[in-house]
C-alpha positions as CSV (number, residue, x, y, z in Angstrom):
1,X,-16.6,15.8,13.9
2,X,-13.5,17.5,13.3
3,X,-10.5,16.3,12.0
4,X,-6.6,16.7,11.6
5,X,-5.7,13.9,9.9
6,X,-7.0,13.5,6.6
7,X,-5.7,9.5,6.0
8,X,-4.6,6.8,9.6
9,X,-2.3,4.2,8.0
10,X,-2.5,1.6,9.9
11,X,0.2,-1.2,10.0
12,X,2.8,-1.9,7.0
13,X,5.9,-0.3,8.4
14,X,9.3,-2.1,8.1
15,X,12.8,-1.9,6.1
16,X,13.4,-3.6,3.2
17,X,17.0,-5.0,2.0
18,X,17.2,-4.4,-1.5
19,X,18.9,-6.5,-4.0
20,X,19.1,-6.3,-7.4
21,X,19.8,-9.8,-9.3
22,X,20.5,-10.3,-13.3
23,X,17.1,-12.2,-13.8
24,X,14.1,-13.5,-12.1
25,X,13.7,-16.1,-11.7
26,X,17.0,-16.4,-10.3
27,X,18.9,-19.7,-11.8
28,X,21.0,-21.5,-8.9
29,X,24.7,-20.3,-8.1
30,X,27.2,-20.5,-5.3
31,X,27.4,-16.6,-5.9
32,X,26.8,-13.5,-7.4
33,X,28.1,-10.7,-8.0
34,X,26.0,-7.8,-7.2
35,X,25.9,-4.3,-8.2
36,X,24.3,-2.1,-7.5
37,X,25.5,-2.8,-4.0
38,X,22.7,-4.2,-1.8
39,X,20.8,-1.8,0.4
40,X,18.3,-1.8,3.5
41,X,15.6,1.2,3.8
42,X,12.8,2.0,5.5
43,X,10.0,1.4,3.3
44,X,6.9,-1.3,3.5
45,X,3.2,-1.2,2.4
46,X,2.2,1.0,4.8
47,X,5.2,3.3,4.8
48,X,4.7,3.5,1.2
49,X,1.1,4.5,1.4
50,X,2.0,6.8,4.3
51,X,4.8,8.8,2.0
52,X,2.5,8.8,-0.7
53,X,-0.7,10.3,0.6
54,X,1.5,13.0,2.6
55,X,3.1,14.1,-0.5
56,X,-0.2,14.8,-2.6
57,X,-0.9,16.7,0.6
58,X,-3.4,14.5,2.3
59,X,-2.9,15.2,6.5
60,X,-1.6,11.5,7.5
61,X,-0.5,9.9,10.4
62,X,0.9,6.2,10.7
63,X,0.2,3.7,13.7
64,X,1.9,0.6,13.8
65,X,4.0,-1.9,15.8
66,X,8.1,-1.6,15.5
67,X,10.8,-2.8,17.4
68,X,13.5,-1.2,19.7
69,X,16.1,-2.2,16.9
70,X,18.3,-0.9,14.1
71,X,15.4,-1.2,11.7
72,X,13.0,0.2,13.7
73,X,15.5,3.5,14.1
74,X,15.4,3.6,10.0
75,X,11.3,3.7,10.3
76,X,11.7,6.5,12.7
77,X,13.9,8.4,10.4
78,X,11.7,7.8,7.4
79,X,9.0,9.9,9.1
80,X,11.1,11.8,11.0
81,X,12.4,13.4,7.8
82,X,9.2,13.2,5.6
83,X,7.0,15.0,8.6
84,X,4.2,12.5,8.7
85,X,3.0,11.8,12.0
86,X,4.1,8.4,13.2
87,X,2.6,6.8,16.5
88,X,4.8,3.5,17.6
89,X,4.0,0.4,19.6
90,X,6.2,-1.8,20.5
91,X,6.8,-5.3,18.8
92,X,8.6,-7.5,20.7
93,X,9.8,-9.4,17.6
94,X,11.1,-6.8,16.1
95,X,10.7,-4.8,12.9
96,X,9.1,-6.2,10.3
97,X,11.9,-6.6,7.4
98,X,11.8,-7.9,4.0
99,X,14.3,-9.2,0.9
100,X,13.5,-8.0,-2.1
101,X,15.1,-9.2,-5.1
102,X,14.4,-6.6,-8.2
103,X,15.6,-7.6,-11.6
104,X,16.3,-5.2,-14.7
105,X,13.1,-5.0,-16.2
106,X,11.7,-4.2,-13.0
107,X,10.3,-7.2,-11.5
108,X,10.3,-8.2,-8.1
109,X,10.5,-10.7,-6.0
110,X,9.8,-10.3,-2.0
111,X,10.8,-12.3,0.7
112,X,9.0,-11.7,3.5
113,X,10.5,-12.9,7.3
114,X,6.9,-13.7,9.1
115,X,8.8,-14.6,12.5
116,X,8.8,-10.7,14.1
117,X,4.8,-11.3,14.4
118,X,3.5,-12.9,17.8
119,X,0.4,-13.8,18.5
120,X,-0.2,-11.6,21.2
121,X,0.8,-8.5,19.1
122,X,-2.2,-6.3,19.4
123,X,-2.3,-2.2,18.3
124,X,-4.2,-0.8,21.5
125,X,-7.9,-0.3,21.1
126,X,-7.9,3.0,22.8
127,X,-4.7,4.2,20.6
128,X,-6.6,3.2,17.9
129,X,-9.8,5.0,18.8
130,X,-8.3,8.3,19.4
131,X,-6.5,8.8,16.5
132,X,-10.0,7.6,14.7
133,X,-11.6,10.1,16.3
134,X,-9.8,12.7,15.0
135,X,-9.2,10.9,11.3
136,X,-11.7,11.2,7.8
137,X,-10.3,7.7,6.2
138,X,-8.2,4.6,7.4
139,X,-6.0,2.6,5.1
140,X,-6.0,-0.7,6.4
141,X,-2.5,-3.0,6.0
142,X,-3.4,-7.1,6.1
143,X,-0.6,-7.1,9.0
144,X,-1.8,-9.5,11.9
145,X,-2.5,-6.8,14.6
146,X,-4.9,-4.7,12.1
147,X,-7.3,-7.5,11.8
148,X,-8.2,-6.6,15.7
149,X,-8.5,-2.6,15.2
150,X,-10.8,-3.4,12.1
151,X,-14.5,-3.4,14.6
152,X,-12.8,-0.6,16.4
153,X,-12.6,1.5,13.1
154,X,-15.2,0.6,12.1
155,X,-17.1,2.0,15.6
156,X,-15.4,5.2,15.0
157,X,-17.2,6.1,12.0
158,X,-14.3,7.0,9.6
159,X,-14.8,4.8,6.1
160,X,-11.8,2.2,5.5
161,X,-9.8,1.0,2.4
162,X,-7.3,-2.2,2.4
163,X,-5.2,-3.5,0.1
164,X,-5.3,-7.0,0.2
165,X,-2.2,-7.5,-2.3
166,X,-1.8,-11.1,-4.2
167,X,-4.6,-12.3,-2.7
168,X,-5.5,-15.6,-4.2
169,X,-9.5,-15.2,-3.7
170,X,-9.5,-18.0,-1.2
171,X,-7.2,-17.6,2.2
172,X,-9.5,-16.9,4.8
173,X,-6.8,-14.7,6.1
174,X,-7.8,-11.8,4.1
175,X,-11.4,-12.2,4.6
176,X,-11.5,-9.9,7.7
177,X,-10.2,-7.1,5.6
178,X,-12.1,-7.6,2.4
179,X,-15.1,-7.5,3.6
180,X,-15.2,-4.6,6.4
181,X,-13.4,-2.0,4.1
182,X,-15.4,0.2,1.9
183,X,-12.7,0.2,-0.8
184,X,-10.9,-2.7,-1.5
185,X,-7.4,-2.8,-4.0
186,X,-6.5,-6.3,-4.8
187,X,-4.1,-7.6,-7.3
188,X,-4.4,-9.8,-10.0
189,X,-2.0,-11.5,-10.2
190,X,-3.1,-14.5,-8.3
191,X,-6.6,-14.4,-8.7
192,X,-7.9,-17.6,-11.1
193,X,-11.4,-14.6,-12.3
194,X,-10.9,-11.5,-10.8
195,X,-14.4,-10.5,-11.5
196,X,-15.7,-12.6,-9.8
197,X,-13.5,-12.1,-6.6
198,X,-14.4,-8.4,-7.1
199,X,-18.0,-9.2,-7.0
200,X,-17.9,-12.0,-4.2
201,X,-16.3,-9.0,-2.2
202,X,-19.3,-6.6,-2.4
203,X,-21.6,-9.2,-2.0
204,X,-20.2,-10.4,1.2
205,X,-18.8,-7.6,2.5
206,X,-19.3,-3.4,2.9
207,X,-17.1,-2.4,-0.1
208,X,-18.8,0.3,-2.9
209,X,-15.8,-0.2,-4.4
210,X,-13.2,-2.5,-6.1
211,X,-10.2,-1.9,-7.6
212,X,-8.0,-4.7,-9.2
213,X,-4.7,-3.8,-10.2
214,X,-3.1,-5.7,-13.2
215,X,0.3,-4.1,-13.7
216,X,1.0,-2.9,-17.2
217,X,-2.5,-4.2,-18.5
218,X,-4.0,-1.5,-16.2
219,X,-6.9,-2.0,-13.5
220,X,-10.5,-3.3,-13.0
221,X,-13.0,-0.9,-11.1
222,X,-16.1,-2.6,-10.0
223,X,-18.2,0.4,-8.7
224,X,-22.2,0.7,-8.5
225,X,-22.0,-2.8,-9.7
226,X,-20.5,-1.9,-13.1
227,X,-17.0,-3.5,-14.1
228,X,-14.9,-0.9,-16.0
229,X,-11.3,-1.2,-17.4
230,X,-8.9,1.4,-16.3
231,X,-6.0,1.8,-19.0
232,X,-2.3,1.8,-17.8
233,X,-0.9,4.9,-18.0
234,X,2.7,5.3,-19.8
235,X,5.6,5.5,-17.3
236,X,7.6,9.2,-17.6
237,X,10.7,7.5,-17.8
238,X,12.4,4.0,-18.1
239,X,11.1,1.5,-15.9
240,X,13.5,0.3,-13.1
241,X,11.7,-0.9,-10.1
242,X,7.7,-2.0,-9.5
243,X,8.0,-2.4,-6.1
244,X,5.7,0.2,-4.4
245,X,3.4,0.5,-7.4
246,X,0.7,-1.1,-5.9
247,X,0.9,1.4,-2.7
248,X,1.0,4.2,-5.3
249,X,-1.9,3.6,-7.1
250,X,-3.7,3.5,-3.7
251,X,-2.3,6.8,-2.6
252,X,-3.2,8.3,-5.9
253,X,-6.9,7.0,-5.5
254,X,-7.3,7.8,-2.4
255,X,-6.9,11.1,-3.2
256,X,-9.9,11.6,-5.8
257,X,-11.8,9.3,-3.7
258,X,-11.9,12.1,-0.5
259,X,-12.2,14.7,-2.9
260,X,-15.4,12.8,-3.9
261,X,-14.3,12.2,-7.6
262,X,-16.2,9.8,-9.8
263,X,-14.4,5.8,-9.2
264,X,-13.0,6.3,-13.1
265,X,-11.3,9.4,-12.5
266,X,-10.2,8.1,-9.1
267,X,-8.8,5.2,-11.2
268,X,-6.9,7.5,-13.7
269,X,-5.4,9.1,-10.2
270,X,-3.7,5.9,-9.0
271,X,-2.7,4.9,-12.8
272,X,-0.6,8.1,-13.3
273,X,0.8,7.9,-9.5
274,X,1.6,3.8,-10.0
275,X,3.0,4.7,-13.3
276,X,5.7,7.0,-11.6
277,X,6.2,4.8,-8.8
278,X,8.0,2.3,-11.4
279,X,10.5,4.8,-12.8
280,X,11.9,5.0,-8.8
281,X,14.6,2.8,-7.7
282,X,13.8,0.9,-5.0
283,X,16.6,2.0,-3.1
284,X,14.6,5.5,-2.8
285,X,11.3,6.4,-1.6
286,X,10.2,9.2,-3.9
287,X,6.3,9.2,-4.8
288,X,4.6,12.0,-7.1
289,X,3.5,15.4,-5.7
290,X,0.3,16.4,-5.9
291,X,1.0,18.8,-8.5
292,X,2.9,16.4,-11.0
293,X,0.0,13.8,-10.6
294,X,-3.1,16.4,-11.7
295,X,-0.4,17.8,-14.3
296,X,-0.3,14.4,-16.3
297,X,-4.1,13.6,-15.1
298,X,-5.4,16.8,-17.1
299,X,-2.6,15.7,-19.9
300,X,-4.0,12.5,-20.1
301,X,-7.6,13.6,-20.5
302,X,-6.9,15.6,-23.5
């Protein structure tokens, strides 16, 4: 089969407004003042995986559903100007949009509007076959309409990796995408024994591997049933932002994994490209290049 897209993102494209707050949590005022001055950009999970594959030079094209709005004009743009291929459907609730309120260490806090999703929002099976056809890997967002193209993927032949975010081990929601994806990133964060989530994935499911990300303690990687701890990797600069960290540290994996690197060294790959991720604002969408991420890979294995 021959291919000329290396990575199809599917889902995760919408704008974010940006708002940075003295503290999180946020104790309760009439007002604040707020400065920087708060700021709406293209820029969701699948966006961000999208940016970031493209720029360590991974051929990628995005699918997903967007609206005939202001916000879906900005997600145009973002690919627009980046170059990455970017195949729209239309959702009729609009563009999926976001708050996100970031705090000076870094932390964030998202507030996610869940009423542009209908139920009948579907990504077309045959749109979805043909770019499939043509594609080595899928990244898989959890957004409602990917659930559907997941059996379609899946006919296609191409392997599949999700991220299934703060996933608390439980909501069937995520079930769908856990278990049909060959490599699975999850958060901790929620997760009461991530080891044993990890393992109750490949048990039930298709995944060789899984990757739990814990933030600055690092990341799990079950592989060949063997749980190994990835170390975090220290940021190049002051930490400002975490948001897209999690998308990073896919991108930066995904790239060892095609190039058929061990899991480990795959691991080391997203820590160094999550790492960079939090010294962005996330008023900016600026992942690592593909020669800045091997750069402080081979300094990191000396």
């Amino acid at each position: 089969m021959s291919t000329e897209t290396d990575v199809l993102v599917l889902g995760g494209a919408g704008v974010d407004t940006i708002v940075y707050v003295p503290e999180l949590p946020l104790p309760l005022a009439d007002s604040y003042m707020i400065r920087p001055g708060i700021e709406a950009r293209a820029g969701q999970t699948g966006d961000f995986v999208a940016l970031g594959v493209s720029a360590l030079g991974l051929r990628t094209h995005h699918l997903d559903m967007i609206g005939d709005d202001h916000a879906g004009d900005l997600v145009r743009a973002l690919h627009r100007d980046r170059g990455i291929a970017f195949t729209e459907v239309l959702q009729p609730g609009g563009t999926k949009r976001a708050v996100n309120l970031v705090s000076p260490d870094g932390r964030r806090l998202s507030l996610y509007d869940d009423s542009r999703s209908r139920e009948a929002d579907r990504l077309p099976e045959e749109t979805v076959r043909t770019l499939a056809a043509v594609s080595r890997h899928a990244h898989v967002s959890i957004t409602y309409p990917c659930a559907f193209a997941l059996p379609v993927l899946r006919a296609a032949g191409v392997t599949i990796s999700t991220d299934l975010h703060n996933w608390d081990g439980a909501d069937p929601y995520h079930e769908p995408f856990a278990h049909e994806a060959d490599l699975v990133f999850v958060s901790a964060t929620a997760l009461a024994d991530p080891e044993r989530t990890m393992r109750r994935i490949t048990e039930r499911g298709r995944a060789r591997v899984v990757v739990a990300t814990a933030g600055a303690e690092g990341a799990y990687l079950l592989a060949d049933d063997e749980l190994t701890h990835v170390p975090a990797v220290t940021p190049p600069a002051p930490v400002v932002d975490s948001n897209g960290a999690g998308d990073a540290f896919a991108s930066g994996f995904l790239l060892g994994w095609l190039a058929g690197e061990p899991p480990r060294r795959c691991g080391l790959y997203g820590a160094v490209a999550g790492a960079h991720a939090c010294t962005v604002a996330s008023t900016r969408t600026d992942p690592i290049s593909r020669d800045e991420l091997l750069a402080r890979v081979a300094a990191a294995e000396e």
